[in-house]
SENULO-457460 format. One record per atom (N, C-alpha, C, CB): residue in three letters; x, y, z. Coordinates in steps of 0.001 Angstrom, whole numbers, plus 524288, in hexadecimal, padded with zeros to 5 digits. Glycine has a CB too. Layout:
<sites>
AlaXYZ ...
</sites>
This chain:
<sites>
Unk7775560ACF5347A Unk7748D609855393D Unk76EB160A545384A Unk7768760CE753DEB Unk76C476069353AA6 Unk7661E607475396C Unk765A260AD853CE1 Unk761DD6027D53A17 Unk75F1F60E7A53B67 Unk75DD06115753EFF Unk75B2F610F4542D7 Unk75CA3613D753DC3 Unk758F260A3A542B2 Unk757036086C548AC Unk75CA36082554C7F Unk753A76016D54868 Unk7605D606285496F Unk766376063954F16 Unk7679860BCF54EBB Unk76D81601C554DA1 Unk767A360EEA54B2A Unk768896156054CD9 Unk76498617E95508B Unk768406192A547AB Unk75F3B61711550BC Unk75A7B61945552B6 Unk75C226174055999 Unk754086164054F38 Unk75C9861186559DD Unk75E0660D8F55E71 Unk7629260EAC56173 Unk75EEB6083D55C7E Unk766766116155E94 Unk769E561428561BC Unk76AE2618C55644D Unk76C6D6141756031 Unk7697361C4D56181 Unk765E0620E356236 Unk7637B6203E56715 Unk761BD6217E55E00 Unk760AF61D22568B4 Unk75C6261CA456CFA Unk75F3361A6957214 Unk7575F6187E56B02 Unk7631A616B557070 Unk766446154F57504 Unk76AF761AE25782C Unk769FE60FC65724C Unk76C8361C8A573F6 Unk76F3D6206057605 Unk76C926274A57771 Unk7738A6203657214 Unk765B26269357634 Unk764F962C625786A Unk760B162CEA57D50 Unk762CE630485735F Unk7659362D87580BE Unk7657B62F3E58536 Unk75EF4630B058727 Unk7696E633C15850E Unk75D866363158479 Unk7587063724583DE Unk753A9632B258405 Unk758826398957F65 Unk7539262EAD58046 Unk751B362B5558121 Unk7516B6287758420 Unk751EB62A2F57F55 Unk755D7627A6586C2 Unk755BD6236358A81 Unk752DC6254358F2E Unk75B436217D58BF5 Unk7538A62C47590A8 Unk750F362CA559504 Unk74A6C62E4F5941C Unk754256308D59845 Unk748C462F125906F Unk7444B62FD958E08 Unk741AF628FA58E40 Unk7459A632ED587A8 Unk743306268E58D70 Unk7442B61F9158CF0 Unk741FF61EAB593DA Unk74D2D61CEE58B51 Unk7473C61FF7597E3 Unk7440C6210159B24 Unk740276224E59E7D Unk744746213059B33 Unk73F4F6254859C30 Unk73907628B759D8B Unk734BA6256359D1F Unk7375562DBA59937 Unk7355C623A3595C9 Unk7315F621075952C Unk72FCF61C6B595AF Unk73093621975926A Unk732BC61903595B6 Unk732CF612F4596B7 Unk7351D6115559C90 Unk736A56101A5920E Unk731C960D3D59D73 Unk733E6609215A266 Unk7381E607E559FF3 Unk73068603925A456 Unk737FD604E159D47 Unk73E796026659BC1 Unk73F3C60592595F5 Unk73EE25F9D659AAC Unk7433660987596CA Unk7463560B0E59219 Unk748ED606DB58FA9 Unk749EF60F0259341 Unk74B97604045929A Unk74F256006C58DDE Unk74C185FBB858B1B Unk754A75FD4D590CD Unk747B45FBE858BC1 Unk743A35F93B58864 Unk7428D5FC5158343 Unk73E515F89C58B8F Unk7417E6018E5829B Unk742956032657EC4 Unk748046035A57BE2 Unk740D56069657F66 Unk74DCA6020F57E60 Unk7514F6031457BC1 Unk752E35FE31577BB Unk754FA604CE57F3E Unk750045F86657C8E Unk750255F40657BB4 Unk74DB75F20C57518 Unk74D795F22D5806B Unk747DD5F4FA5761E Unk743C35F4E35700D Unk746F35F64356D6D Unk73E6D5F89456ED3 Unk74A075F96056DC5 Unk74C8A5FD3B56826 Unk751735F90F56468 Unk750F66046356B5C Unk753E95F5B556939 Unk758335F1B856913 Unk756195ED225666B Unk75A4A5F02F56E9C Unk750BA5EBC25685F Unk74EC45E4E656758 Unk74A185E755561E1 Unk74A375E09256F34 Unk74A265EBA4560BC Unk7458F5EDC955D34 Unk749325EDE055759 Unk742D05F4E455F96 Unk74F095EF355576E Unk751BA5F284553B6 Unk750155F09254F35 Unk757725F2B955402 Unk74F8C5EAC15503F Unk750D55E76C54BCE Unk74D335E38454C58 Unk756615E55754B8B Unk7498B5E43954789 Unk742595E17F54897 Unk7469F5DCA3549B2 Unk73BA25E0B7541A3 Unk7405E5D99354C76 Unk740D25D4CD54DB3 Unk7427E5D208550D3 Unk741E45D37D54BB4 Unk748505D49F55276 Unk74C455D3A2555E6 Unk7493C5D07F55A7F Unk74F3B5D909557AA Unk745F35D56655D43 Unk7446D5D3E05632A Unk73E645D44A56161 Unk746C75D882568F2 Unk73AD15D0FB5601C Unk735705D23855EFD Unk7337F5D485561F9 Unk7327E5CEF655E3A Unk7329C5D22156772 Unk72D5B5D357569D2 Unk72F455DAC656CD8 Unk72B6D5CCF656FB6 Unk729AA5DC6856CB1 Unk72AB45E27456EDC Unk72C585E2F557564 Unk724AE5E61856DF7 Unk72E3E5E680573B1 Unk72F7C5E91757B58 Unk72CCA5EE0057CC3 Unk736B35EB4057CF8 Unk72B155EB375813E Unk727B75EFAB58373 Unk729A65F3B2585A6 Unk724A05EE48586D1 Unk728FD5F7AC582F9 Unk72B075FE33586D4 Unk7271F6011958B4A Unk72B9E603F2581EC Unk727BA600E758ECB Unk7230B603915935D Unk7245D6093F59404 Unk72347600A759A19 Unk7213160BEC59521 Unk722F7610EE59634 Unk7229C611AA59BFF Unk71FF4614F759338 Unk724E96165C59CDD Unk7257A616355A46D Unk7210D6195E5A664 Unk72BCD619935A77F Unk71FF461CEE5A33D Unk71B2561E875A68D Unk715FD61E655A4BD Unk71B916235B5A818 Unk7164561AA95A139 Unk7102A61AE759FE6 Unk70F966135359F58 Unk70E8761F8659886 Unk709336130B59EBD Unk7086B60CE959E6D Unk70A9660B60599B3 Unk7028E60AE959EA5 Unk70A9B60E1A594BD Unk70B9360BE158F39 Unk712736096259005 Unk70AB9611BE589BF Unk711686052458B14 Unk71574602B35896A Unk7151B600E858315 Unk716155FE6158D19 Unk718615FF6A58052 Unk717ED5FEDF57BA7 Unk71C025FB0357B1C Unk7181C60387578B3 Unk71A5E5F68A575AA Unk71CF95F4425730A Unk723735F6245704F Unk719495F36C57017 Unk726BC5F4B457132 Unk729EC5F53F56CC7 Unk72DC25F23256A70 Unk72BDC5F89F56D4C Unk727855EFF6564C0 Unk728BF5EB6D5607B Unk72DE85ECB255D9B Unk723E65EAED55BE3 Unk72F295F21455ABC Unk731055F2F9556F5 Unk734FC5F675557DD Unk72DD95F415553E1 Unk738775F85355752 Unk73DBE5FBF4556ED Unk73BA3600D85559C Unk7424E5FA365526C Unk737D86009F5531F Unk733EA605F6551F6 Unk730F2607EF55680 Unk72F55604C154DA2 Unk72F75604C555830 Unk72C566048355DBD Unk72F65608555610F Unk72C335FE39560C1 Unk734F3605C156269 Unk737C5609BD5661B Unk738B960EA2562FE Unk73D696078656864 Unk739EE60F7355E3E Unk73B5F6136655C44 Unk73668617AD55BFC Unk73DC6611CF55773 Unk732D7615FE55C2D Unk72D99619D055C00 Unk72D9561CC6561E4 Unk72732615C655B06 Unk72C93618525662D Unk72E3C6199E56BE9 Unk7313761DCD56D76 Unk730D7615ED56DDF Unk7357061C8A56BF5 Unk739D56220656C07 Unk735F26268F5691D Unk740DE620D25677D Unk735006286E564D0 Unk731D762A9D56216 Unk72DC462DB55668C Unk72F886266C55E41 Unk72A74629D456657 Unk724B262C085696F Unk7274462D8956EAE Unk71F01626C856A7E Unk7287762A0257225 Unk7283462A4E57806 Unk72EB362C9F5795A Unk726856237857B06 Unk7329B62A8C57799 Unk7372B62D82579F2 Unk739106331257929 Unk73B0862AFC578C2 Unk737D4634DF57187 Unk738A86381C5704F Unk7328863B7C570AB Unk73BA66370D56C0C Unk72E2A63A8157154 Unk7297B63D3D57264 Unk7299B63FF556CC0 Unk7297B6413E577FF Unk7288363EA8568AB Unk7293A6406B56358 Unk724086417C56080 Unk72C5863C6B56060 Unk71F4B63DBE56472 Unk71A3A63E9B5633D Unk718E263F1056795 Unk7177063B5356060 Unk7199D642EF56CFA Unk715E76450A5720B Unk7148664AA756E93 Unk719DF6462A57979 Unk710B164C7657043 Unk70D8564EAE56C1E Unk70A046509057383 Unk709FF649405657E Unk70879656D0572A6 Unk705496591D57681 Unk7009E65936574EA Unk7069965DCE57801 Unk6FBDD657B15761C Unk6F6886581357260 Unk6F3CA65BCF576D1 Unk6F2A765136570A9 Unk6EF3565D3A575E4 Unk6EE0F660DD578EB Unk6E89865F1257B8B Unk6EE22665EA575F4 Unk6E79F658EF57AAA Unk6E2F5655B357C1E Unk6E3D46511357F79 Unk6E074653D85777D Unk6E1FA650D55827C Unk6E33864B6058693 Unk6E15364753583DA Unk6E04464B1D58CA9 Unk6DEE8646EE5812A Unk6DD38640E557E02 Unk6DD74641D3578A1 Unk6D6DB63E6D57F26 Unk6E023641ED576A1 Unk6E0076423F57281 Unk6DF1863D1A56E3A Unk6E3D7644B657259 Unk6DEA263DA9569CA Unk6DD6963810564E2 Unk6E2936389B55FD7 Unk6D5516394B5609C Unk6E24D635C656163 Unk6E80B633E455E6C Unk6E9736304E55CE0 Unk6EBB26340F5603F Unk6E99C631BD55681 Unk6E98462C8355236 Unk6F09562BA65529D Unk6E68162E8754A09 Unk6F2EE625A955334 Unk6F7DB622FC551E9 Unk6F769620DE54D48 Unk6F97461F2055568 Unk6F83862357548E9 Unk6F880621C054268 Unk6FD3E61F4054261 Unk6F883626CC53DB5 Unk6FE246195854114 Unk7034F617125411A Unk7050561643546E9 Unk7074A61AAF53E05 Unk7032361430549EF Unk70331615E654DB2 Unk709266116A5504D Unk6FCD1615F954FFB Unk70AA160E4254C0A Unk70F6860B0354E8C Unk70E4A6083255284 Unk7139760DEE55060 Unk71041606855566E Unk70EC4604B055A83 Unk70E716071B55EBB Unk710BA6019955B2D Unk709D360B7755E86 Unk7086760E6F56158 Unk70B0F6130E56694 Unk705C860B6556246 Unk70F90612DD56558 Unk713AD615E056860 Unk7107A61B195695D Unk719A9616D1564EA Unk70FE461E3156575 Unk70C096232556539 Unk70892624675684B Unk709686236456199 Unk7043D6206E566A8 Unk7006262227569C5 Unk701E56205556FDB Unk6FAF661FEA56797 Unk704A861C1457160 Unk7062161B45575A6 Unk707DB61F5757990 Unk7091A6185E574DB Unk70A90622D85776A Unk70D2462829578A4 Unk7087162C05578D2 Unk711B662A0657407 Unk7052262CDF57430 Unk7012C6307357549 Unk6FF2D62EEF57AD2 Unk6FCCC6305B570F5 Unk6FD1D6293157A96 Unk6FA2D62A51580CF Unk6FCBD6289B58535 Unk6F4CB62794581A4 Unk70240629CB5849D Unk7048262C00589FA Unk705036316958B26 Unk7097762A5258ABA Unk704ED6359A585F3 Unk7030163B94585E9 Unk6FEE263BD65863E Unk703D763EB75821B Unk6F9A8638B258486 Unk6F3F063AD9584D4 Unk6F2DD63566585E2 Unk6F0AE63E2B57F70 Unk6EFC3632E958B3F Unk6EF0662E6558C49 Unk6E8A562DED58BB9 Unk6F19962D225916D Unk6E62F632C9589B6 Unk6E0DD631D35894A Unk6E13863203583E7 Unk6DCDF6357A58C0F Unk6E4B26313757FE7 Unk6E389632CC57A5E Unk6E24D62E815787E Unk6E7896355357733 Unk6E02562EB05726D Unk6DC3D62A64572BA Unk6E13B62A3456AC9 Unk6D23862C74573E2 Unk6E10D62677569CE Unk6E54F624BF56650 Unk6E4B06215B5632D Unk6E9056234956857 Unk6E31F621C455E0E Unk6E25261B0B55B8C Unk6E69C61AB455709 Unk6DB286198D55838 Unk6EAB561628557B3 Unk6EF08615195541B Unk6EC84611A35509D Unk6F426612C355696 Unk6EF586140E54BDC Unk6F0426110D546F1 Unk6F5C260FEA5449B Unk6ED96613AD54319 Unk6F4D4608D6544E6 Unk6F9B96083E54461 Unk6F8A2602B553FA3 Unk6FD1A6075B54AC9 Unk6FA3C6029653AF1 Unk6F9055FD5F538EA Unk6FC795F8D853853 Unk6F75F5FE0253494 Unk701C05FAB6538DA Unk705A75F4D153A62 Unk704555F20153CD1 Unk70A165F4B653CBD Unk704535ED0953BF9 Unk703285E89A53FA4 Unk706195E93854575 Unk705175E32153CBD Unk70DEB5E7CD5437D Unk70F4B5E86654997 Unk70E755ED1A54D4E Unk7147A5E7B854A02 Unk70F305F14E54AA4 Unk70D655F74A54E52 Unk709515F57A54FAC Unk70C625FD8B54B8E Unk704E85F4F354EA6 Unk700175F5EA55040 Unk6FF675F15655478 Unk6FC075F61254B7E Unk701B05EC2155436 Unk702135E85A55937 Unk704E05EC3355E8C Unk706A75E25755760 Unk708F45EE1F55B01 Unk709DF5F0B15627B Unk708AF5F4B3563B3 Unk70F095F17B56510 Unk705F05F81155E7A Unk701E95FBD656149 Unk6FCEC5F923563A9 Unk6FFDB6001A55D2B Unk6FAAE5F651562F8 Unk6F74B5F47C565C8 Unk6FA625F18256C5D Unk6F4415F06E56179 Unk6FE0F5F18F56D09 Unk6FEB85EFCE5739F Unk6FD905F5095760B Unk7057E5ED5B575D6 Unk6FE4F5F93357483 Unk6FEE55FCDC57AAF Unk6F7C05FD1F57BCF Unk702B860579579A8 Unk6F4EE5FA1E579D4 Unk6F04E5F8EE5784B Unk6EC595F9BB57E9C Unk6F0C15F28F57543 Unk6EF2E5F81B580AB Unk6EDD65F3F3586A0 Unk6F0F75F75758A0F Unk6F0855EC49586E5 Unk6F48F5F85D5892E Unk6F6B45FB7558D1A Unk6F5085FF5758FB1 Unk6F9E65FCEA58BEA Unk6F67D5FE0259445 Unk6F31D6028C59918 Unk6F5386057359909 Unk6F22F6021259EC1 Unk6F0D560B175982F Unk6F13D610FA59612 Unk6F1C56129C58FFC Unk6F6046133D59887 Unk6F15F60DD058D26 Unk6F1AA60E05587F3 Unk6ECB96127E586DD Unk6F111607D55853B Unk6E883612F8587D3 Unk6E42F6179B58726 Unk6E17361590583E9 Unk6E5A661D295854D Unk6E015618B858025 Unk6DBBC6171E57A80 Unk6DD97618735769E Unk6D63661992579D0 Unk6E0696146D573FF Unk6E180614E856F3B Unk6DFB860F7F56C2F Unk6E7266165756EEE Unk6DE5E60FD2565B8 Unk6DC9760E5D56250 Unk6DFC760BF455F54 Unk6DA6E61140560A9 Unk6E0786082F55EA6 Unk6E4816050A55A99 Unk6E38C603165554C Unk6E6016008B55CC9 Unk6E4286042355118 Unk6E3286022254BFD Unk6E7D06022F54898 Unk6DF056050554989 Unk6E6A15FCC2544B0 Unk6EC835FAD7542EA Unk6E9BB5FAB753D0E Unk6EFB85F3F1545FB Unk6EA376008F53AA9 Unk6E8E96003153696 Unk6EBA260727535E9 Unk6E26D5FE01535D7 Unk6EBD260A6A53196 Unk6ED6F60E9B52FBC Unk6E780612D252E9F Unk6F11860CCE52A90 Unk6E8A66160A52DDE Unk6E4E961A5752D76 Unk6E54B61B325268B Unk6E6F962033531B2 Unk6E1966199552371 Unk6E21D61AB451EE9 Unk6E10F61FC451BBB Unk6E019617A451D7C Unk6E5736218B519B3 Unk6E4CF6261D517D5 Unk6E668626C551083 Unk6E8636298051BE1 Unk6E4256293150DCE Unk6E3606288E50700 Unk6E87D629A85071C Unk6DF1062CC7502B7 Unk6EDB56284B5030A Unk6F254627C0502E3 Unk6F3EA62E935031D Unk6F3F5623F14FDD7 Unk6F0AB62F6D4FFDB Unk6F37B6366D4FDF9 Unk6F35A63902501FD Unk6F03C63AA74F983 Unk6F131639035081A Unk6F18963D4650BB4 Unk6F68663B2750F73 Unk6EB8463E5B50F00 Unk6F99C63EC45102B Unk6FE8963DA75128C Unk6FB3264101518FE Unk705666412150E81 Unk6FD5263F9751CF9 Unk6FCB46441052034 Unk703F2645B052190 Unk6F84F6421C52648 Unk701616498D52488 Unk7097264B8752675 Unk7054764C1452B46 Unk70F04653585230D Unk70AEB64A1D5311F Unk70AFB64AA5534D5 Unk70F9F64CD153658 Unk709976473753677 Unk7106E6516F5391E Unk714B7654DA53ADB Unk71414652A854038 Unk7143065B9353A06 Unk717DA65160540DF Unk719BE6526C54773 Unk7209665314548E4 Unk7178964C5954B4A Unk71FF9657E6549D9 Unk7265065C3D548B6 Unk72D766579B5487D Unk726FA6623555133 Unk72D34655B354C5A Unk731CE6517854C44 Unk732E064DE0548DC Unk731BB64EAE54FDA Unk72E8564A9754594 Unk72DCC6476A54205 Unk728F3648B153DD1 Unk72D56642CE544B4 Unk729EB64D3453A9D Unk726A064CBC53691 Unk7261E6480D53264 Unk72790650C053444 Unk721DE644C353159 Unk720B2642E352D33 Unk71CD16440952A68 Unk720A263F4952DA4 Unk71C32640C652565 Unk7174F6401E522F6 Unk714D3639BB52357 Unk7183C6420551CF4 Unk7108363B2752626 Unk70ECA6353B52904 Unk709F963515521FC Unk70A24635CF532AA Unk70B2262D96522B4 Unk707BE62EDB51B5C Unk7051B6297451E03 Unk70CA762E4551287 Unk6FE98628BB51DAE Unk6FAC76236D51E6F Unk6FE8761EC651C73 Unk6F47C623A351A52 Unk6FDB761BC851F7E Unk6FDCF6165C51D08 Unk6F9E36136351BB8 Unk700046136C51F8E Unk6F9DF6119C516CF Unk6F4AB60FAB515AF Unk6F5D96092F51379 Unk6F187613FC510DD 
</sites>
């Protein structure tokens, strides 16, 4: 079994989600829907829009990754993070199609944010929440942060340790 139909089932049957799902979205079964017409590129091209219920933001979701990040950031809260500054600056390195910072400024709506993202398709639908009312001030660039090959950095964050390495 692939692990997009293991991951996809998973999500239909936990409970948790679904009422967390609630919370956050006008229409939950729009997200269950993406996950169905996403599994398998191509299938269903064009994106579906997910709205959230209590805030203005909404987001694209092009890719099966798309929903799977979603769950990630916003259902499981895996990156809410307490800062101790009302505006804070905050770089999105890789920033995907902007799910992240989207989330930062529904925690800090004065924070000021510039993504880097250099894929072509990410960076098209990071650029929609562009326009969107309450989107705030954030900075968009579709290029990478260049760094000399030999410096690795490590980023800890306790649930998912990696070693994040430049792309150049």
């Amino acid at each position: 079994m692939s692990w997009r139909l293991k991951w996809a089932m998973q999500q239909f049957f936990d409970r948790q989600l679904r009422l967390r799902n609630r919370e956050l979205l006008n229409n939950p079964a729009a997200y269950y829907a993406s996950i169905l017409l996403k599994m398998v590129p191509g299938i269903y091209p064009p994106p579906l829009q997910l709205r959230f219920r209590h805030s203005p933001h909404s987001f694209p979701v092009g890719s099966f990754m798309t929903a799977f990040i979603y769950k990630e950031i916003f259902a499981d809260s895996d990156y809410d993070i307490a800062l101790a500054m009302p505006r804070p600056s905050i770089l999105d390195v890789g920033a995907n199609t902007g799910l992240f910072a989207l989330r930062m400024k529904q925690l800090y709506p004065e924070a000021r944010i510039a993504c880097f993202e250099p894929e072509e398709n990410n960076f098209t639908q990071l650029e929609r929440p562009r326009d969107s009312k309450g989107a705030g001030s954030k900075n968009w660039y579709r290029r990478t942060l260049p760094a000399p090959a030999k410096h690795r950095r490590a980023f800890y964050y306790p649930p998912r340790p990696r070693l994040e390495a430049p792309h150049n």
